[in-house]
Chimera marker file (.cmm) of the C-alpha trace (Angstrom):
<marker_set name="trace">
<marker id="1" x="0.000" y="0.000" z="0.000" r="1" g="1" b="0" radius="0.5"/>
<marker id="2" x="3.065" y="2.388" z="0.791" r="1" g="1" b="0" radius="0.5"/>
<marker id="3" x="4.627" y="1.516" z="-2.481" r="1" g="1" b="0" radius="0.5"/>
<marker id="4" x="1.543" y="2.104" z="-4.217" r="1" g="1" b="0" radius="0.5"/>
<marker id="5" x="1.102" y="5.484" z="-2.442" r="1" g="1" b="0" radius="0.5"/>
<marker id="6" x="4.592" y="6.542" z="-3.203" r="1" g="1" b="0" radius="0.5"/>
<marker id="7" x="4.801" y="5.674" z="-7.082" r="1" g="1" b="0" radius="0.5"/>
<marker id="8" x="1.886" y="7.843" z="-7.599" r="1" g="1" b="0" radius="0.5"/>
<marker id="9" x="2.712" y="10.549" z="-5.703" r="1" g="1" b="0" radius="0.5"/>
<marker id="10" x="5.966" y="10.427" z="-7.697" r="1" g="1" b="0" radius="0.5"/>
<marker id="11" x="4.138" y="9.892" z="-10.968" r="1" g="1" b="0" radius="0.5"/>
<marker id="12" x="1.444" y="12.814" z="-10.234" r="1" g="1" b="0" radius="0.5"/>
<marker id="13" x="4.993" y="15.082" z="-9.097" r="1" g="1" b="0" radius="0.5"/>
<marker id="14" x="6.599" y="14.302" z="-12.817" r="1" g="1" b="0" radius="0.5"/>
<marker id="15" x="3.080" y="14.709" z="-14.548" r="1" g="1" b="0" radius="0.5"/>
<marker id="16" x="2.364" y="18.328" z="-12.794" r="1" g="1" b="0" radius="0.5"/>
<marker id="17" x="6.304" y="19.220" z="-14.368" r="1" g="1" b="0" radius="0.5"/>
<marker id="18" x="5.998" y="17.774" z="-17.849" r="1" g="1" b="0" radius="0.5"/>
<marker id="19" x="4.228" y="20.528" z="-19.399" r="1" g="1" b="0" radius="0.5"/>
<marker id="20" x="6.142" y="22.995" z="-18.100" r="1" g="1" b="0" radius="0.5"/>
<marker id="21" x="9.609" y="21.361" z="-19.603" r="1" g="1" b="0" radius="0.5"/>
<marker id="22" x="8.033" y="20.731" z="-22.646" r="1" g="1" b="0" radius="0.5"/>
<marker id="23" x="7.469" y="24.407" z="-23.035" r="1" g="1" b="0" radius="0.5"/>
<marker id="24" x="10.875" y="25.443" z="-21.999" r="1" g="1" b="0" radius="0.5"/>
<marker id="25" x="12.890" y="23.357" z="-24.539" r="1" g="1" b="0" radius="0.5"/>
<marker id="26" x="11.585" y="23.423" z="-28.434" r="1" g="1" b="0" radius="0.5"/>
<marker id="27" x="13.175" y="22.693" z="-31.554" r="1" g="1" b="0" radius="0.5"/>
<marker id="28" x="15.026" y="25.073" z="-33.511" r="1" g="1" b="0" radius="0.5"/>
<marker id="29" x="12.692" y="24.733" z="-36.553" r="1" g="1" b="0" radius="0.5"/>
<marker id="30" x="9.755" y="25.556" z="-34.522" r="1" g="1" b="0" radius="0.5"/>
<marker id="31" x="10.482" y="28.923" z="-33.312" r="1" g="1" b="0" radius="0.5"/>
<marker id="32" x="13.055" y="30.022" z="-35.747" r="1" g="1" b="0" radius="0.5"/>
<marker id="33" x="13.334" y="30.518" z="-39.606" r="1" g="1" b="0" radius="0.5"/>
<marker id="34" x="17.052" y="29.968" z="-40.818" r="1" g="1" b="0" radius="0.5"/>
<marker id="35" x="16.386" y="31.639" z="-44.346" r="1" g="1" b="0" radius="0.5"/>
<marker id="36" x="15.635" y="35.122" z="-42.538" r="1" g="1" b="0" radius="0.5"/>
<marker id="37" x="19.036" y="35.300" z="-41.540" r="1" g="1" b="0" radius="0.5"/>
<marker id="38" x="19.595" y="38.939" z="-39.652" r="1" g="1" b="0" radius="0.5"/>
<marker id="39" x="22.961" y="40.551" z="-38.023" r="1" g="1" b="0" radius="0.5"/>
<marker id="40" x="21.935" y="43.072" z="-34.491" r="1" g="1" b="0" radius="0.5"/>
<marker id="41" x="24.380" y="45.285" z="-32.753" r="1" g="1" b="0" radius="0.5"/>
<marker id="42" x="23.334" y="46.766" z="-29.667" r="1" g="1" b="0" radius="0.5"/>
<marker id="43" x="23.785" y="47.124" z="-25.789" r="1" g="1" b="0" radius="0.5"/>
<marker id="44" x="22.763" y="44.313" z="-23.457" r="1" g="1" b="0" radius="0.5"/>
<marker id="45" x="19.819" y="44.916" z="-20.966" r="1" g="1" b="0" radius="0.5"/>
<marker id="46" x="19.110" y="41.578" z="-18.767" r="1" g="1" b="0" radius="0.5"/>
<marker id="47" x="21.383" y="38.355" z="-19.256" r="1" g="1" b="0" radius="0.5"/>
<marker id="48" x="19.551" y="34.548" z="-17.928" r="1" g="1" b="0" radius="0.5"/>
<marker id="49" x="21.984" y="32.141" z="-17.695" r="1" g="1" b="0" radius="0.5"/>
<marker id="50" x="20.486" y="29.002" z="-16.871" r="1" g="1" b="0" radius="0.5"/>
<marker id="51" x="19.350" y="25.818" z="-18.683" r="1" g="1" b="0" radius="0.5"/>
<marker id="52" x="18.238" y="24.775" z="-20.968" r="1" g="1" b="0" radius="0.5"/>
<marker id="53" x="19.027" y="27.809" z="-22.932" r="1" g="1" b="0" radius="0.5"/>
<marker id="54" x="20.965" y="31.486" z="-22.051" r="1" g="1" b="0" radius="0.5"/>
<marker id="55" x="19.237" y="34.029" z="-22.700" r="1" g="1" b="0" radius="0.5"/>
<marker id="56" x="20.480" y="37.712" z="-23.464" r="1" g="1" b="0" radius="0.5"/>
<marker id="57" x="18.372" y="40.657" z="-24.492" r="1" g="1" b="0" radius="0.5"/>
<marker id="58" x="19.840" y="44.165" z="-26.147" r="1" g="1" b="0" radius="0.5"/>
<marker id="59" x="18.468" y="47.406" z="-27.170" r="1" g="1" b="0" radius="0.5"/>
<marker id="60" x="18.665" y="47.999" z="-30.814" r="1" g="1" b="0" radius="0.5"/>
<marker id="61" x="18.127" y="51.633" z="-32.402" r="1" g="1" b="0" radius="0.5"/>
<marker id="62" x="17.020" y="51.001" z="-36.021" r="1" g="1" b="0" radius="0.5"/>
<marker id="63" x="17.697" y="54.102" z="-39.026" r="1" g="1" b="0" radius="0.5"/>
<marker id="64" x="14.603" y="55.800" z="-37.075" r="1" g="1" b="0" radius="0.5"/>
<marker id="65" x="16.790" y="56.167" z="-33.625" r="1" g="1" b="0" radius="0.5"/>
<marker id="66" x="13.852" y="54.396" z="-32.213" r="1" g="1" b="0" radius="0.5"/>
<marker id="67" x="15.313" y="51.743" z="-29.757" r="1" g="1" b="0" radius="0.5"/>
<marker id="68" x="13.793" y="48.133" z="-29.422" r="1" g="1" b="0" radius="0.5"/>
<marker id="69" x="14.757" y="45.655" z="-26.756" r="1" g="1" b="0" radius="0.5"/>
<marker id="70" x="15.214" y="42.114" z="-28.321" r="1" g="1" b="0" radius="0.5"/>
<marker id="71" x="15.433" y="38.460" z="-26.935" r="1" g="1" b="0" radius="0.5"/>
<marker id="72" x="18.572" y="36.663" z="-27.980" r="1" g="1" b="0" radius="0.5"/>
<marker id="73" x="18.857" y="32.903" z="-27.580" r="1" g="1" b="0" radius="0.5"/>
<marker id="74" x="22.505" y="30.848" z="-26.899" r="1" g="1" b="0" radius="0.5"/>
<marker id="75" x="22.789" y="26.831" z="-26.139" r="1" g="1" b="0" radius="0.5"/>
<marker id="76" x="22.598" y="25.779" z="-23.034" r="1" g="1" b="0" radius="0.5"/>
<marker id="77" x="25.121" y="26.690" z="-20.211" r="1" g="1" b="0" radius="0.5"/>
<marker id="78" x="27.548" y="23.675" z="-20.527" r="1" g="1" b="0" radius="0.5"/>
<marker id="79" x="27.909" y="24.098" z="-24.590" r="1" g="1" b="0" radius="0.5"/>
<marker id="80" x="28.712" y="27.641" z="-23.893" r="1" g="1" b="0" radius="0.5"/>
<marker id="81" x="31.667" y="26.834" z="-21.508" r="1" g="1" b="0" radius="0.5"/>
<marker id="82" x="33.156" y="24.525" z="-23.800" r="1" g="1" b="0" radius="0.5"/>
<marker id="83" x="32.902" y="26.890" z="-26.726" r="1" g="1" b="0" radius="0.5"/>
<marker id="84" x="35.458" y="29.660" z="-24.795" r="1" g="1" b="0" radius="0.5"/>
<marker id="85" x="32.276" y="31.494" z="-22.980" r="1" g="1" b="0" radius="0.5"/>
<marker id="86" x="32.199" y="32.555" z="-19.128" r="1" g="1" b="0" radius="0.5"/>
<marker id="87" x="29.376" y="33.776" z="-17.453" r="1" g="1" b="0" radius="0.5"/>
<marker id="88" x="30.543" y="37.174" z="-16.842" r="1" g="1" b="0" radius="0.5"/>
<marker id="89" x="31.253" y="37.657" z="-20.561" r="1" g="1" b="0" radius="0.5"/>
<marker id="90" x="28.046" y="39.670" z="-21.241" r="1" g="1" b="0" radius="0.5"/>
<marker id="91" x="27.960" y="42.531" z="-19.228" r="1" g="1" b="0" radius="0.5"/>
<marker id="92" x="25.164" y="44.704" z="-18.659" r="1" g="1" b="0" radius="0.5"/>
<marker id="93" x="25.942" y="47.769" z="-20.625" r="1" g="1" b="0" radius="0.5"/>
<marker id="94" x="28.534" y="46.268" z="-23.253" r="1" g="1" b="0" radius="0.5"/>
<marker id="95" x="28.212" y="46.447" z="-26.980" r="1" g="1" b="0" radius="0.5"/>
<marker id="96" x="27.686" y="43.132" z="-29.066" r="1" g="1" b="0" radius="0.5"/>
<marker id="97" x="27.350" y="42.499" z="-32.369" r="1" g="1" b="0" radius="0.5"/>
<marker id="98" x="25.155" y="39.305" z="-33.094" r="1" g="1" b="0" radius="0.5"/>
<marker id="99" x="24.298" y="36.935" z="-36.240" r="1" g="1" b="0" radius="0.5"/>
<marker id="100" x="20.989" y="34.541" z="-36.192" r="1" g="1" b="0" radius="0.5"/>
<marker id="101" x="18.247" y="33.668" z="-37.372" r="1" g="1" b="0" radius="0.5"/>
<marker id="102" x="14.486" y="35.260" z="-36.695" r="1" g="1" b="0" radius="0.5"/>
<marker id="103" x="11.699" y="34.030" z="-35.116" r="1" g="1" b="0" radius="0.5"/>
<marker id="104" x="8.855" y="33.095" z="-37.109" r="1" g="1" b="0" radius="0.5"/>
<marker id="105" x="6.332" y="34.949" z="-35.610" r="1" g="1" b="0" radius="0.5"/>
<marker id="106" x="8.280" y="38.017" z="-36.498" r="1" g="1" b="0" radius="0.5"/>
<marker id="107" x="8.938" y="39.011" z="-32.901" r="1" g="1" b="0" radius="0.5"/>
<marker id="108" x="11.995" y="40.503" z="-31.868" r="1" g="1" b="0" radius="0.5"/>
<marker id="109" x="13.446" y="37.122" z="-30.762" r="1" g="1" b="0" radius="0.5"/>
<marker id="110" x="16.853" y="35.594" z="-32.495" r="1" g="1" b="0" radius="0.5"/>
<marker id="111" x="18.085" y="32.261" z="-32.298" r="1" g="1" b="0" radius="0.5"/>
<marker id="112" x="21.979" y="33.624" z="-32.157" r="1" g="1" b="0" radius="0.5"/>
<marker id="113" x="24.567" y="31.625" z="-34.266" r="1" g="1" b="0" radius="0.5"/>
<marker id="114" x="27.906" y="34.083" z="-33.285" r="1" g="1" b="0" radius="0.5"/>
<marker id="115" x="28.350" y="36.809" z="-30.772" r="1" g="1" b="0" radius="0.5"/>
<marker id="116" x="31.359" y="39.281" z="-31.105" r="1" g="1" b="0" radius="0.5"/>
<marker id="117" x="32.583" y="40.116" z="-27.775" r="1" g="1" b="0" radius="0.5"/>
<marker id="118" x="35.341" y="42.721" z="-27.062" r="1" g="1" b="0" radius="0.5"/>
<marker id="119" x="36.458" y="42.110" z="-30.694" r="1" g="1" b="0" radius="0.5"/>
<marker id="120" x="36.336" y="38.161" z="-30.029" r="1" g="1" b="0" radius="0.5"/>
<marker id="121" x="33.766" y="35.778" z="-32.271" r="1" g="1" b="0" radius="0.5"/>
<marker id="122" x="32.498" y="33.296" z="-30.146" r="1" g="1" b="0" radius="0.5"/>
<marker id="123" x="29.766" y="30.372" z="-31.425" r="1" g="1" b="0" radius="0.5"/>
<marker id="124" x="26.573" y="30.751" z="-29.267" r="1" g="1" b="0" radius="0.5"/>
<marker id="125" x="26.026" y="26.928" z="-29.450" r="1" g="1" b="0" radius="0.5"/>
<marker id="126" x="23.144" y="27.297" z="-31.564" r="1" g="1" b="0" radius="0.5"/>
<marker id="127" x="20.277" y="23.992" z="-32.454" r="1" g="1" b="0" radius="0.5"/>
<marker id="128" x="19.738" y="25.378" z="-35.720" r="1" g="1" b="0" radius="0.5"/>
<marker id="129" x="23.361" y="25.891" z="-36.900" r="1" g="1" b="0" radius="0.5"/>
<marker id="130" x="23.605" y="24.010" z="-40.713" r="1" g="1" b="0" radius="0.5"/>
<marker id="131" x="26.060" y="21.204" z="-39.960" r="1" g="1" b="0" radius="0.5"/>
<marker id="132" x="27.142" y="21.909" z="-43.642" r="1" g="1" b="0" radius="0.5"/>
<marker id="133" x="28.776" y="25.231" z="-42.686" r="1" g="1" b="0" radius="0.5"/>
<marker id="134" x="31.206" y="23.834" z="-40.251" r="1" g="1" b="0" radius="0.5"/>
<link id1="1" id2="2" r="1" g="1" b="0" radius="0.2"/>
<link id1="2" id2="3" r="1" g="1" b="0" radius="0.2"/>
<link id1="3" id2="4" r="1" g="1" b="0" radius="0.2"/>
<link id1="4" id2="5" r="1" g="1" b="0" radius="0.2"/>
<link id1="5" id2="6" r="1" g="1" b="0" radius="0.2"/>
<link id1="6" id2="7" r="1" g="1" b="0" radius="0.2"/>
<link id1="7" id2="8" r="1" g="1" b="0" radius="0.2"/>
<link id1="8" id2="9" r="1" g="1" b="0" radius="0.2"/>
<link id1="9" id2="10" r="1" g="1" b="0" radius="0.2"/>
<link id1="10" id2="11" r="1" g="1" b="0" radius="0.2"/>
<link id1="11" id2="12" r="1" g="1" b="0" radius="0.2"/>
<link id1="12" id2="13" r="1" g="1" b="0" radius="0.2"/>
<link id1="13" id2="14" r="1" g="1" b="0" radius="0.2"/>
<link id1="14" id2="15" r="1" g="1" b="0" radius="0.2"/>
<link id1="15" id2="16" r="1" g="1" b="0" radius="0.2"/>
<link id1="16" id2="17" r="1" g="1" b="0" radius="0.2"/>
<link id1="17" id2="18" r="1" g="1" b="0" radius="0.2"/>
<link id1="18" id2="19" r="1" g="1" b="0" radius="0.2"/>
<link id1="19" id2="20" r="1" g="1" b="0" radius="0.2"/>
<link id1="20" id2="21" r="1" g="1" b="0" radius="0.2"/>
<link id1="21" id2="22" r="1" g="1" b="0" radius="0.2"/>
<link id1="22" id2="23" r="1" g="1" b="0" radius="0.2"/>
<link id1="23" id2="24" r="1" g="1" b="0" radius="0.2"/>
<link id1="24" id2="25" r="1" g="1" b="0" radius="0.2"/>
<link id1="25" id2="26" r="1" g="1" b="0" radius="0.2"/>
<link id1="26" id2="27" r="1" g="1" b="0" radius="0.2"/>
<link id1="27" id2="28" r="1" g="1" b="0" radius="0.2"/>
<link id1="28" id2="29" r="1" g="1" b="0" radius="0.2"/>
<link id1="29" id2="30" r="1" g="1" b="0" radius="0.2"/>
<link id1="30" id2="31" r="1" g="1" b="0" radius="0.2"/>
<link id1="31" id2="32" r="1" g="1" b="0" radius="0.2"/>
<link id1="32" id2="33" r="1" g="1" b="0" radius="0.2"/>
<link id1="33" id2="34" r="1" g="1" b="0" radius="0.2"/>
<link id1="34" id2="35" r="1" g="1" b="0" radius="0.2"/>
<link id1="35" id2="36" r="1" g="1" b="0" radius="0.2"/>
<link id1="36" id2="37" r="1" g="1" b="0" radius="0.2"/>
<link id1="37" id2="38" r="1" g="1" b="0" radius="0.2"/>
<link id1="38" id2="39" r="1" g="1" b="0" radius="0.2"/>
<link id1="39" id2="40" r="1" g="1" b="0" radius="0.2"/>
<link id1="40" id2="41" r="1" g="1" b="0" radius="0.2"/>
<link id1="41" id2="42" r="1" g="1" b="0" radius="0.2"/>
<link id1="42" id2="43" r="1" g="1" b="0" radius="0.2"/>
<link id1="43" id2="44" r="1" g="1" b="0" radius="0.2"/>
<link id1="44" id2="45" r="1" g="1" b="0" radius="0.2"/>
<link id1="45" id2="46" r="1" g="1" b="0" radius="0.2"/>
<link id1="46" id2="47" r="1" g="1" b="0" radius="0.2"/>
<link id1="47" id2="48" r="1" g="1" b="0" radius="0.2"/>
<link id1="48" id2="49" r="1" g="1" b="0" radius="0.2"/>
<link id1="49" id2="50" r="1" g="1" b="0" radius="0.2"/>
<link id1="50" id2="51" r="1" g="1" b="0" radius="0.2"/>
<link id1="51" id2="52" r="1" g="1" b="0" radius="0.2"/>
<link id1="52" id2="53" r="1" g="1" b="0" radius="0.2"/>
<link id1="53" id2="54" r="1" g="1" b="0" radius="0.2"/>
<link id1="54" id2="55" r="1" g="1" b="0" radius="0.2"/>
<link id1="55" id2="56" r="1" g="1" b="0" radius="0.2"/>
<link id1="56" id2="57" r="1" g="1" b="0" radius="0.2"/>
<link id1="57" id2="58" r="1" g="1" b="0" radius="0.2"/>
<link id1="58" id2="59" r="1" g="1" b="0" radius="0.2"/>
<link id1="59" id2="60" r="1" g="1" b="0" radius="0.2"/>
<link id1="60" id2="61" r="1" g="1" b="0" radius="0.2"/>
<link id1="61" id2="62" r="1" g="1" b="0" radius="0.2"/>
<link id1="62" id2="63" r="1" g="1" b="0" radius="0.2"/>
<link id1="63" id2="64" r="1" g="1" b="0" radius="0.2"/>
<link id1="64" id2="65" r="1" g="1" b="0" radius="0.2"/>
<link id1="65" id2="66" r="1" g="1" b="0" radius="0.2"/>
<link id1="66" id2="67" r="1" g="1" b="0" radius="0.2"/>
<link id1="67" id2="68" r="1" g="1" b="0" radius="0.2"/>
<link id1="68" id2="69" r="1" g="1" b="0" radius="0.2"/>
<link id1="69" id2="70" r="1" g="1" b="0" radius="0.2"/>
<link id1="70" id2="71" r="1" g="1" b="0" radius="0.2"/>
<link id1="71" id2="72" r="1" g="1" b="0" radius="0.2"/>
<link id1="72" id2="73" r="1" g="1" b="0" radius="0.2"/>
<link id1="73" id2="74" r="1" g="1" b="0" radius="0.2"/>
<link id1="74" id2="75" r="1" g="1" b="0" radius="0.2"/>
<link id1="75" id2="76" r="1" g="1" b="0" radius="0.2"/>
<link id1="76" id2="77" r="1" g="1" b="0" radius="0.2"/>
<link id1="77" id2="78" r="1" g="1" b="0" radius="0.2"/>
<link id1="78" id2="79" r="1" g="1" b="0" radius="0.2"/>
<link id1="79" id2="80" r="1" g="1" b="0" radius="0.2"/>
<link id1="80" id2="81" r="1" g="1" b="0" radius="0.2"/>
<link id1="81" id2="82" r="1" g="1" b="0" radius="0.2"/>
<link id1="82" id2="83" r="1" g="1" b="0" radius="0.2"/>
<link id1="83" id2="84" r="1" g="1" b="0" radius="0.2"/>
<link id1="84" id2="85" r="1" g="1" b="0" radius="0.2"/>
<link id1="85" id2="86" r="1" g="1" b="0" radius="0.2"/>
<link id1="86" id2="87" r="1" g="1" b="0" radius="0.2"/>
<link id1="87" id2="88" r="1" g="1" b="0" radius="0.2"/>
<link id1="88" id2="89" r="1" g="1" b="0" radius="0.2"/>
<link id1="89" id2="90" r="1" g="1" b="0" radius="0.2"/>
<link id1="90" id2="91" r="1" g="1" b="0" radius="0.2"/>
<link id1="91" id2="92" r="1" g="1" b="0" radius="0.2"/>
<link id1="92" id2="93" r="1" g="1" b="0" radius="0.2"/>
<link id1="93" id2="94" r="1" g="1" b="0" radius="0.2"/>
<link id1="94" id2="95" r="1" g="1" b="0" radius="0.2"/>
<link id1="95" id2="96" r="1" g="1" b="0" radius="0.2"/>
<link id1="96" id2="97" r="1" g="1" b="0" radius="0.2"/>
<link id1="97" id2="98" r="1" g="1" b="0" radius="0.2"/>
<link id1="98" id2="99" r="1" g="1" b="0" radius="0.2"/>
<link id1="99" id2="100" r="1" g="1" b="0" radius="0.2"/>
<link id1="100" id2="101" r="1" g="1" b="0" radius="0.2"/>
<link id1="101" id2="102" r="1" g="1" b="0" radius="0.2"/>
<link id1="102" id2="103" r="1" g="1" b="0" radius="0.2"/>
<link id1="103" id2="104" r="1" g="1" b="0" radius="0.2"/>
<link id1="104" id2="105" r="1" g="1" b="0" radius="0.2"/>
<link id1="105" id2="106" r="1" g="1" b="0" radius="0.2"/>
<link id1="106" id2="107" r="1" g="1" b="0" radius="0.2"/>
<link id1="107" id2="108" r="1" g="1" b="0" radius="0.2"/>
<link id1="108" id2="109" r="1" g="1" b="0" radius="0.2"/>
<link id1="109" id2="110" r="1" g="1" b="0" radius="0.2"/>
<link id1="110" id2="111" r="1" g="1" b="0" radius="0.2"/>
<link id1="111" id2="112" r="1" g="1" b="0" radius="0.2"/>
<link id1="112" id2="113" r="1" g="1" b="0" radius="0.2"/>
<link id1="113" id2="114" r="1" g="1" b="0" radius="0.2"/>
<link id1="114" id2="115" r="1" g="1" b="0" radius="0.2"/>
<link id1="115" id2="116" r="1" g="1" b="0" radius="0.2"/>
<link id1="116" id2="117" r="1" g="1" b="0" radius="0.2"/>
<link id1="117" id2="118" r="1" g="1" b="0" radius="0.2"/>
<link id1="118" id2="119" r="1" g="1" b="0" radius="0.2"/>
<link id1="119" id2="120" r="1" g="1" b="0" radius="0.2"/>
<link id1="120" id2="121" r="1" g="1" b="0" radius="0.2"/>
<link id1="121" id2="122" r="1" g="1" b="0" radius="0.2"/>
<link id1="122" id2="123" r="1" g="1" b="0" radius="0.2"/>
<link id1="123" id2="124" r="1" g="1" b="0" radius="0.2"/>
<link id1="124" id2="125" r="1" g="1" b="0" radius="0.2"/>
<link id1="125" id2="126" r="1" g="1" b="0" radius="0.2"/>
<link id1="126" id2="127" r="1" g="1" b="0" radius="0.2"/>
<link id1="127" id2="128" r="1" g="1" b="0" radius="0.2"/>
<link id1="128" id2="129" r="1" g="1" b="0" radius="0.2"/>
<link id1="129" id2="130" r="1" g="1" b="0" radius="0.2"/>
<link id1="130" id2="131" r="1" g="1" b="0" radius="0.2"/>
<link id1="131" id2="132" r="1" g="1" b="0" radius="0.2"/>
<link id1="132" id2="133" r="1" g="1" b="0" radius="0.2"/>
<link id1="133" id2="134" r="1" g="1" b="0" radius="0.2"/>
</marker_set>
């Protein structure tokens, strides 16, 4: 009767969690469009680094001088490291320059392939980079 308590307690714990994972990690070709490639330079806001992706925002002036704040999104924490990246590397008030692809729903979301950094490329551990290109 215990056991039986405590498997679906367990199973009722994992079921009230599933939908919120599921909406945290997607596939690259669901939220992003690689053939609207676009390139943003601008100063970070807000950095998120957690899994399963980092997240950076910037503000952007476009030709106007009107500024827009957009959503940038890197691989996941681990990746990064590998790839050269530390946490502290995006400081709040520092100019990047980023390359990526848009999101379909036109927002001002990016799934970033490269980030230049103090004059340093780095790879931003992208799911939708072509494999061809490497």
């Amino acid at each position: 009767m215990k056991r039986s308590l405590l498997t679906l307690t367990a199973a009722g714990l994992i079921a009230l969690g599933l939908p919120t994972f599921l909406m945290a990690h997607h596939s690259f070709a669901a939220e992003y469009d690689r053939s609207k490639p676009i390139t943003l330079m601008g100063t970070v806001t807000k950095v998120e680094w957690m899994n399963p992706h980092v997240y950076f925002y910037i503000d952007v002036k476009d030709t106007d001088g009107k500024t827009s704040n957009w959503a940038l999104e890197l691989g996941n924490p681990a990746g990064l490291y590998r790839r050269g990246w530390k946490k502290e590397a995006l400081k709040i008030g520092g100019t990047v320059t980023v390359e990526g692809s848009m999101s379909k729903d036109g927002s001002h979301r990016v799934n970033a392939s490269t980030v230049v950094l103090d004059g340093k490329r780095l790879f931003a551990g992208s799911s939708g980079e072509d494999p061809e290109t490497k």
